[in-house]
C-alpha positions in Angstrom: -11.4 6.8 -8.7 -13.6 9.1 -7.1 -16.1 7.0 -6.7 -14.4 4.3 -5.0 -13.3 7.1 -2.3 -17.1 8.3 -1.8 -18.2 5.3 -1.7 -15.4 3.9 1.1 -16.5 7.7 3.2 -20.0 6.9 3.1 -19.8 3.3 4.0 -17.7 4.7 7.4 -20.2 7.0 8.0 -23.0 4.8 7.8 -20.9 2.3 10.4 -20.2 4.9 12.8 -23.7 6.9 12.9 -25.1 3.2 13.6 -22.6 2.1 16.1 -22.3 5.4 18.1 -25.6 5.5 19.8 -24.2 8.2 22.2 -23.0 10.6 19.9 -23.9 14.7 20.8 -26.5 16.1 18.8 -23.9 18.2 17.0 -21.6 15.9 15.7 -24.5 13.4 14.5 -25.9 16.4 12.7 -22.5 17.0 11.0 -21.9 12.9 10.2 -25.7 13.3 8.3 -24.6 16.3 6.6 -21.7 15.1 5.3 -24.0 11.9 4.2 -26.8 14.0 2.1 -23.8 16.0 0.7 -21.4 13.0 -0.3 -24.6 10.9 -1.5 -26.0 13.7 -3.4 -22.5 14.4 -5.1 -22.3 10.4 -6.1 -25.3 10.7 -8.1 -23.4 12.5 -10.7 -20.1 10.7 -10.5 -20.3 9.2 -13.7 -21.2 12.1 -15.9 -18.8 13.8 -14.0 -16.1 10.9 -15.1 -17.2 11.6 -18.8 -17.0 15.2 -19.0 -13.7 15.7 -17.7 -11.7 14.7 -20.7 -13.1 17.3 -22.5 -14.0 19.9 -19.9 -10.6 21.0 -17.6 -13.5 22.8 -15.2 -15.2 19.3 -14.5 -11.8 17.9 -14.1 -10.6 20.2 -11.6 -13.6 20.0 -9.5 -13.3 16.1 -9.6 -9.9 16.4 -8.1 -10.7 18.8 -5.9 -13.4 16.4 -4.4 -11.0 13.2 -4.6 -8.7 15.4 -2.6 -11.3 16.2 0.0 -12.6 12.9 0.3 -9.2 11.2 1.1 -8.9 13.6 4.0 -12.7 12.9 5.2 -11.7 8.8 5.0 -8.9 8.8 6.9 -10.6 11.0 9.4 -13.6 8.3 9.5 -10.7 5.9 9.8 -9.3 7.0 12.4 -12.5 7.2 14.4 -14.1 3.5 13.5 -10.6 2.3 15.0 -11.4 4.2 18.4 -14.8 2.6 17.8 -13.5 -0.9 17.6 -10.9 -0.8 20.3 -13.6 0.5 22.8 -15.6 -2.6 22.0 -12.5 -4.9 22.6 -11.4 -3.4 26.0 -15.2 -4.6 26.9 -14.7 -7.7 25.7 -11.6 -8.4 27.6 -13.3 -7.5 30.9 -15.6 -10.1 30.4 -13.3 -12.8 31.2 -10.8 -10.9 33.3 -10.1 -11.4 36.8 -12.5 -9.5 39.3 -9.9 -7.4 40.8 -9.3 -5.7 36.6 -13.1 -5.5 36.7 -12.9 -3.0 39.3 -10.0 -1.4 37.4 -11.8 -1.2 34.7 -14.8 0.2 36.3 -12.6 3.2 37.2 -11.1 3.4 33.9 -14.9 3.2 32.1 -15.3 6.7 34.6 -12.3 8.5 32.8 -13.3 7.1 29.5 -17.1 9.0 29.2 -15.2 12.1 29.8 -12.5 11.2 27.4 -15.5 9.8 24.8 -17.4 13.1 24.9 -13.5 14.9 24.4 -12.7 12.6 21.4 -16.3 13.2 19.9 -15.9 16.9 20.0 -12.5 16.3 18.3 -14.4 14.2 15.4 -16.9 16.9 15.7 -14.5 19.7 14.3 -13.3 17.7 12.2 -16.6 17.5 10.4 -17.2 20.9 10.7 -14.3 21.5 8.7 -15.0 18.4 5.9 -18.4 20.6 5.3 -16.9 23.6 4.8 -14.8 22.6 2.4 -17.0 20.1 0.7 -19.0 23.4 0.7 -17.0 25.0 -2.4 -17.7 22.1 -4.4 -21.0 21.2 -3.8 -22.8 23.8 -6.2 -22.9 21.1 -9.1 -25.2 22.4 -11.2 -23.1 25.0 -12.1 -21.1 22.0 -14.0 -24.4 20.9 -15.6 -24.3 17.1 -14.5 -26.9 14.6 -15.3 -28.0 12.3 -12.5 -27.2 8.7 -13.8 -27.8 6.7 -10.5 -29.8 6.8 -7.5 -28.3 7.0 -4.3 -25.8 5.0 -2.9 -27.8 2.3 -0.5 -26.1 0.6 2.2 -24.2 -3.0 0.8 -24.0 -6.1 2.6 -21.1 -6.9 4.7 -18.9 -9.0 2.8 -16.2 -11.5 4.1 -12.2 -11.4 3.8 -11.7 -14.1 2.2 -11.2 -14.2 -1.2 -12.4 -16.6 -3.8 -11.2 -15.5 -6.9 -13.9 -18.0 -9.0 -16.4 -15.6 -6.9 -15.0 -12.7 -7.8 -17.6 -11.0 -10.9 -19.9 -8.5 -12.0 -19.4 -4.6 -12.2 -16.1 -3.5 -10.7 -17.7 -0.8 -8.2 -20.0 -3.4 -6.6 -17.4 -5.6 -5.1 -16.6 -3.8 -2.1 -13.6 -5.3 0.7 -12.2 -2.8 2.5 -9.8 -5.0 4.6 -8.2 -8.0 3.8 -6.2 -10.2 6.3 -4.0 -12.8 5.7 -1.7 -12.5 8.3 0.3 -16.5 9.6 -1.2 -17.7 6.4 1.9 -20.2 6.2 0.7 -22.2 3.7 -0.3 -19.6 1.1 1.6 -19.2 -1.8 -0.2 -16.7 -4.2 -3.0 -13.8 -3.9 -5.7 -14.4 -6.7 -5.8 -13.4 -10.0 -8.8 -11.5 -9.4 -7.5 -9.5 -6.4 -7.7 -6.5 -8.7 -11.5 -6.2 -8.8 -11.8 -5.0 -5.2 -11.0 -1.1 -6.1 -11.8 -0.4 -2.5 -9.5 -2.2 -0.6 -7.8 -0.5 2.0 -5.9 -3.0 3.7 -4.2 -5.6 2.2 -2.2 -7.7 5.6 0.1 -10.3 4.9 2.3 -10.4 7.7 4.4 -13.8 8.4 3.1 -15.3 5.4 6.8 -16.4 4.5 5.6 -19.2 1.5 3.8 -16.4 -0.6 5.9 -15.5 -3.7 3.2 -14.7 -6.3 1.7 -11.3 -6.8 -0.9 -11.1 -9.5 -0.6 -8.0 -12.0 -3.4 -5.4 -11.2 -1.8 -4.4 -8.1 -2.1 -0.7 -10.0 -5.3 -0.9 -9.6 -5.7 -1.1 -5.7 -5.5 3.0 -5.3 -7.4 3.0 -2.2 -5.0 0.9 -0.5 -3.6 2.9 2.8 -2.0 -0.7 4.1 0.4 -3.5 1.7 2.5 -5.9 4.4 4.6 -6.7 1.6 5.2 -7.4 -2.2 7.6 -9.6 -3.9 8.5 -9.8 -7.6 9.4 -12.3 -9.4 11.2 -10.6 -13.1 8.1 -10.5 -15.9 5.8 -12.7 -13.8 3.2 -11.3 -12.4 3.3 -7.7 -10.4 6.0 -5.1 -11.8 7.5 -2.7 -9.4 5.9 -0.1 -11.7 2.4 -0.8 -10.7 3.7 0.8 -6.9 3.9 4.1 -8.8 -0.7 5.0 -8.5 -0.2 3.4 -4.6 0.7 7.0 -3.3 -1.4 6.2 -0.1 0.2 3.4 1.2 0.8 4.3 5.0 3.0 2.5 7.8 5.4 -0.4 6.6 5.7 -1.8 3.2 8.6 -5.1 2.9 9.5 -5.1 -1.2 11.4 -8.6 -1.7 12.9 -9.4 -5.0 14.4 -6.5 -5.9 17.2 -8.2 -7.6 14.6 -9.0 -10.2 13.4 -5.4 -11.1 13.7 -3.6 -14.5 13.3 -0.2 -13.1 13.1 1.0 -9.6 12.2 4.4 -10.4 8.9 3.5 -11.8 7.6 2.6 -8.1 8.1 6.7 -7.0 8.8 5.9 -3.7 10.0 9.5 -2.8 5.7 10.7 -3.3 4.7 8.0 -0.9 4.8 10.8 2.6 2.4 8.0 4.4 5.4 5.6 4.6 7.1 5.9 8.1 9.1 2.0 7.5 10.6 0.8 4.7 12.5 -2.7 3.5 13.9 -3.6 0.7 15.6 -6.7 -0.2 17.3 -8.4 -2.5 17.9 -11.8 -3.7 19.9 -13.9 -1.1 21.5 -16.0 -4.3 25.1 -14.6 -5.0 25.6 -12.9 -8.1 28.2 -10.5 -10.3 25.6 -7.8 -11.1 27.1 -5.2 -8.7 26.4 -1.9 -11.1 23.0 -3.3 -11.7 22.2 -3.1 -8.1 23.9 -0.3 -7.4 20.9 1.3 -10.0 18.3 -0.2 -8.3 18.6 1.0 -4.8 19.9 4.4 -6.6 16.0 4.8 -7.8 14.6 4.0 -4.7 14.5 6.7 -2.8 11.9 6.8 -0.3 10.1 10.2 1.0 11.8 12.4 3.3 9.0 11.7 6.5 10.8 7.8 6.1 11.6 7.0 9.9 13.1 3.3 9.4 14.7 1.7 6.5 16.3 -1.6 6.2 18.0 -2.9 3.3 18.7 -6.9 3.4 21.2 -8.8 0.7 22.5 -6.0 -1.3 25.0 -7.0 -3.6 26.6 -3.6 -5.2 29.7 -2.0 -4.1 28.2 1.1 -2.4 25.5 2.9 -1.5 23.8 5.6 -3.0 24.6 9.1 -1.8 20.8 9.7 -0.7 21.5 7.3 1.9 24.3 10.1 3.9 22.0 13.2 2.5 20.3 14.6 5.9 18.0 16.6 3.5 16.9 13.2 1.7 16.5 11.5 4.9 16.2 14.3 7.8 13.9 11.8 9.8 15.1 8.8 9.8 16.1 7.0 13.3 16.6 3.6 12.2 19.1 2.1 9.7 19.6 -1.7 9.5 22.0 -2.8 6.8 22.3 -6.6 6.8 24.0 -9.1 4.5 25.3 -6.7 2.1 28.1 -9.1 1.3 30.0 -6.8 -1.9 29.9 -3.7 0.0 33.1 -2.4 0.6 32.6 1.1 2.2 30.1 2.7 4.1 27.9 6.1 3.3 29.0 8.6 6.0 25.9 8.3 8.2 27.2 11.0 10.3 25.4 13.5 8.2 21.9 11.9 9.1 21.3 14.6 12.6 18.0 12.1 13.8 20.1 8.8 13.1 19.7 7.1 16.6 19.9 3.3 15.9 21.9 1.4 13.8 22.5 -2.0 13.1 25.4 -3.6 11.1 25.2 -7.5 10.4 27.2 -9.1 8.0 29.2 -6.5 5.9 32.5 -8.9 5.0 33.9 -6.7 2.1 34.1 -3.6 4.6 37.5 -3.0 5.5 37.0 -0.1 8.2 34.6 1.9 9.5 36.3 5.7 9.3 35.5 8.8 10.7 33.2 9.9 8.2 30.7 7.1 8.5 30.3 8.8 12.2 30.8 12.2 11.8 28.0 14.8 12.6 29.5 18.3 11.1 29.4 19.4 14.7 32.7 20.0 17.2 
């Protein structure tokens, strides 16, 4: 696990030290710091790996330095994508108009100050990586054994996925983003997905004929981005495998839901990253209302969740998480759709940041009372 992380931080840092030509002397010095120290540290990985089942100090320090890592890789994140959209605003003024070239001229001005501003920001940051990086970074203290060299630089490798291609030892295969997005015609992710432990991004937007997830999903635990999942009862992926996924960030779609065992397993409440979340159900019509009701009952997502839509729910009602402002005190979105059985409403009055909501066809309500509005407040 820790491995995969190092190895993801030190890749970014390679990138950006490359790319950045113009970086101040400070921060470059920081960025080759962090390098030696993180390069050093992977050296002992393994023995590390080994020891910790029988030595708690060992493991302590190797969570300690997963911990630290995740924070340095999504600072190194951040940053490559401010990389990368610089290099696509010059792009587009290539074959814009001469009138935006001028524009951008001007903007190119503002931008050096702003570079030198974000690079000082990225800077700090650094700094502070060290620092903490500096409490574990004694290791022979621990009394590790150096098992590999140093990590060298690996070959860019391409996004698209042959799964007959897909072989040798598990920390060599190294994706870290995987796009698929408006692939209309697939209909299942490879067996083999599983044996890239570093993927980070797994898109699949508007890829509406895929409805085969392989098992080994579990396995994915550097995985900030997943489109969407589907699950198809004891083929393939299980909802439990969501459970190790803790840093899935931004929107996640979960389809199938009618074909669950149980919902709890995925742990949806430790996943803080998640800011958008939908969940549906199987559109076929079915008597299984309690059964439902117990699904949606063990999903319940993080309190930082900011949207949530739920799409042909069958049960009766809705769980009580769903009007507890303390279970949801961010959320400003709510779309219920096509929840054909349900005959009342949770009182979403009691959510204080509720700001949006959107009711489509809800047959077996009979009113909407005061309670599904009320705010505690007169």
């Amino acid at each position: 696990m820790a491995h995969a992380v190092i190895s993801g931080v030190l890749e970014q840092l390679r990138f950006i030290l490359q790319t950045e030509v113009n970086l101040l002397v400070g921060v470059r010095k920081e960025g080759e710091k962090l390098t030696d120290t993180l390069s050093l540290i992977l050296g002992v990985l393994e023995d590390a790996e080994e020891k910790q089942i029988k030595s708690g100090i060992v493991k302590g320090w190797l969570e300690q330095l997963t911990r630290i890592s995740y924070v340095a890789d999504d600072v190194l994140d951040e940053w490559k994508t401010e990389i990368l959209s610089s290099q696509i605003q010059l792009l587009d003024v290539d074959y814009a108009p001469l009138s935006e070239k001028v524009w951008s001229c001007l903007f190119s001005l503002f931008s050096c100050l702003k570079s030198d501003n974000v690079h000082n920001d990225f800077g700090s940051k650094m700094i502070d990586i060290n620092e903490r990086l500096g409490t574990v970074r004694d290791i022979t203290l621990l009394n590790l054994t150096e098992r590999q060299s140093r990590e060298e630089p690996r070959p860019v490798t391409s996004s698209i996925v042959d799964d007959s291609e897909i072989y040798g030892r598990v920390d060599d295969i190294y994706c870290i983003m995987l796009k698929l997005n408006e692939c209309y015609s697939l209909r299942k992710l490879p067996e083999g997905i599983w044996k890239l432990p570093n993927l980070r991004h797994l898109e699949l937007k508007e890829t509406f004929a895929l409805n085969y997830f392989p098992r080994g999903l579990e396995r994915l635990r550097c995985l900030r981005t997943l489109s969407r999942v589907k699950f198809n009862g004891g083929k393939g992926c299980q909802i439990g495998e969501l459970k190790l996924l803790d840093h899935i960030q931004g929107e996640l779609r979960i389809e199938g839901l009618g074909q669950v065992a149980d919902p709890i397993e995925a742990v949806l409440q430790k996943k803080e990253k998640l800011r958008s979340l939908d969940l549906r159900f199987s559109e076929e019509r079915h008597d299984d209302a309690r059964r439902e009701e117990s699904v949606l009952n063990g999903l319940q997502p993080h309190t930082n969740l900011a949207k949530l839509y739920i799409l042909f729910y069958q049960g009766n009602k809705f769980p009580s998480w769903m009007s507890n402002n303390i279970a949801l005190p961010n959320l400003v979105k709510l779309e219920l759709r096509d929840c054909t059985q349900c005959s009342e409403l949770p009182a979403l009055g009691r959510l204080q940041n509720l700001e949006h909501l959107e009711l489509w066809k809800l047959g077996s309500v009979k009113r909407i009372g005061s309670r599904v509005l009320w705010t505690g407040k007169y």
